[in-house]
N, C-alpha and C positions, 0 to 999 in steps of 0.2 A: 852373756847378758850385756858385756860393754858394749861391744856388737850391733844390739836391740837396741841398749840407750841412744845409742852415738847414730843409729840411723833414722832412728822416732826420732828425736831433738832437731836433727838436721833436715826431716821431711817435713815436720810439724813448722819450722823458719821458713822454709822454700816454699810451701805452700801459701803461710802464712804474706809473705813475699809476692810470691807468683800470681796465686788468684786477683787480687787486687789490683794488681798490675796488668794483669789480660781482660777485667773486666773493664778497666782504663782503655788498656788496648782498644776492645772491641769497638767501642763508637768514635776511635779517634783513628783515620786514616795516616794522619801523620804521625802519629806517637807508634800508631804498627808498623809503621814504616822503617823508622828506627831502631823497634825492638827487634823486628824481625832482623836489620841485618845486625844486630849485637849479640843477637840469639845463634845467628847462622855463624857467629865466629866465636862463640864461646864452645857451640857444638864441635866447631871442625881444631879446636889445639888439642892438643893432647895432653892426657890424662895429668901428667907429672907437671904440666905449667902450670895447673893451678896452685901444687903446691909452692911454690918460688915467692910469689908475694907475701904468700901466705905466712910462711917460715919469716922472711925476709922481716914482717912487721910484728911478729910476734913470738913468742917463743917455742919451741918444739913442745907440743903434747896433743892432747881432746880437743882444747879448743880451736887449735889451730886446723887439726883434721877437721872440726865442724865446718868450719867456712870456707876451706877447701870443697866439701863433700856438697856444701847452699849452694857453692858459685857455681858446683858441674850441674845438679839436678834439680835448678829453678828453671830448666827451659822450657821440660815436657810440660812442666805446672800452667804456666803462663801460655805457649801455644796451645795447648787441650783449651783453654777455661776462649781464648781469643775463638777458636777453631768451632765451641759448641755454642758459645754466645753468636755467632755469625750465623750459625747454620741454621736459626730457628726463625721458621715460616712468619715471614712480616706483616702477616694477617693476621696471628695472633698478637703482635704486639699492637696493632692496631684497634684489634676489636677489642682490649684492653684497656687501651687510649681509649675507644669510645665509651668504654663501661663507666669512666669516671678516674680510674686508677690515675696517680699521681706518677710522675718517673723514680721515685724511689719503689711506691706499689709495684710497677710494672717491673722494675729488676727483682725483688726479692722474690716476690709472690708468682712470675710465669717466667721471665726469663731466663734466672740462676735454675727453679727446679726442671726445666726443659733441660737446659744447660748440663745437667747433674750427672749426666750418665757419661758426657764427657770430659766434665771433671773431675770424675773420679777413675776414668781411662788415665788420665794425664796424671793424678795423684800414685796411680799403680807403674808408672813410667818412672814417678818421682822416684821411688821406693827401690826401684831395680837398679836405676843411676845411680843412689846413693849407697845402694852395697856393692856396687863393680867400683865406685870412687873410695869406699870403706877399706877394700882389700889393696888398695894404691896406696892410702895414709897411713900404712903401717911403717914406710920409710918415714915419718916423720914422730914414730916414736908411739901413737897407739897401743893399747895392751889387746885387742881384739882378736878375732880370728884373723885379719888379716896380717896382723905380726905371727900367728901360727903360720899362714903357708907362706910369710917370709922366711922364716926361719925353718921351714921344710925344704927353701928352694935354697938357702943358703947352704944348706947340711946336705943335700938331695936326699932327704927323706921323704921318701913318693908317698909309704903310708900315712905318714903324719899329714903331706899337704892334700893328700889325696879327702881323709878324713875332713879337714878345717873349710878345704872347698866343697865337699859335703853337705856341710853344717850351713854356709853362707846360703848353698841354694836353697834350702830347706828351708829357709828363713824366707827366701825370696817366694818359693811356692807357696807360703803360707798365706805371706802376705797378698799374693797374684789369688787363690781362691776367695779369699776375706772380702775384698776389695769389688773383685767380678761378680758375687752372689749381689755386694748390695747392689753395682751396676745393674745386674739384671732385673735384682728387686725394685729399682728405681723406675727402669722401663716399664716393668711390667703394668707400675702402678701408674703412667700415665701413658698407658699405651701404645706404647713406641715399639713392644716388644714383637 
């Protein structure tokens, strides 16, 4: 269950985070310009540097694995929501504009629900990064499963880590079916499918 907290708390931030920031993105060529290359180098460090700040500013436990876990898996958030707000046909947003729609109308009401099906591709990206970053912040003191198959690999008990990595994917397929039904259901309902 710490596991489920610790990765809801940290998707629900990064999202929270992310969408915003790629809906920013979307209409602003410079601002994507930027994120993209701050995006393309938070993508390419590795796993453990995010914890170093992290620790460094704060104390070992939850919290600190939280903002470890934002910093790796606000990327997909933000490039999905940039990626699905670009992709949608500029004659809709036009013949939008013409109905009368205001610019706030036109994002809420045609371009976020276009948008939807790739925001929540990238919200299902969120989820994954932040349980492969969940089983990394158990060095920094976590009670989760991912202290289970640290303490599998320290002991090498195969079945114990074998079980805890298990449990982690299982959490992960759950969320990848949950996520993809509303995806589809989202298409379905405006015909994209």
């Amino acid at each position: 269950m710490v596991t489920v907290y610790l990765c809801g708390a940290s998707v629900l931030i990064a999202a929270a985070i992310g969408v915003p920031l790629g809906i920013l993105a979307s209409d602003r060529e410079r601002l994507w310009s930027w994120l993209r290359a701050l995006l393309d180098t938070l993508q390419t460090l590795p796993s453990f540097v995010y914890l170093m700040p992290a620790v460094m500013l704060f104390r070992v436990g939850d919290f600190t694995a939280m903002l470890a876990v934002v910093a790796y898996a606000i990327a997909p958030a933000i490039r999905y929501t940039v990626l699905g707000l670009q992709r949608i046909d500029p004659r809709l947003i036009e013949a939008a504009r013409a109905m009368g729609c205001t610019p706030w109308q036109t994002l809420t009401r045609v371009r976020l629900k276009l948008a939807m099906p790739e925001i929540l591709l990238g919200l299902n990206q969120t989820i994954m990064f932040a349980l492969s970053m969940l089983v990394i912040t158990a060095l920094v003191g976590t009670r989760d499963l991912g202290q289970e198959v640290y303490i599998a690999l320290t002991k090498a008990d195969t079945g114990r880590g074998l079980v805890a990595g298990l449990a982690v994917a299982f959490i992960a397929i759950i969320a990848d079916r949950l996520i993809a039904a509303g995806a589809a259901r989202s298409r379905q309902r405006l015909g994209l499918a």
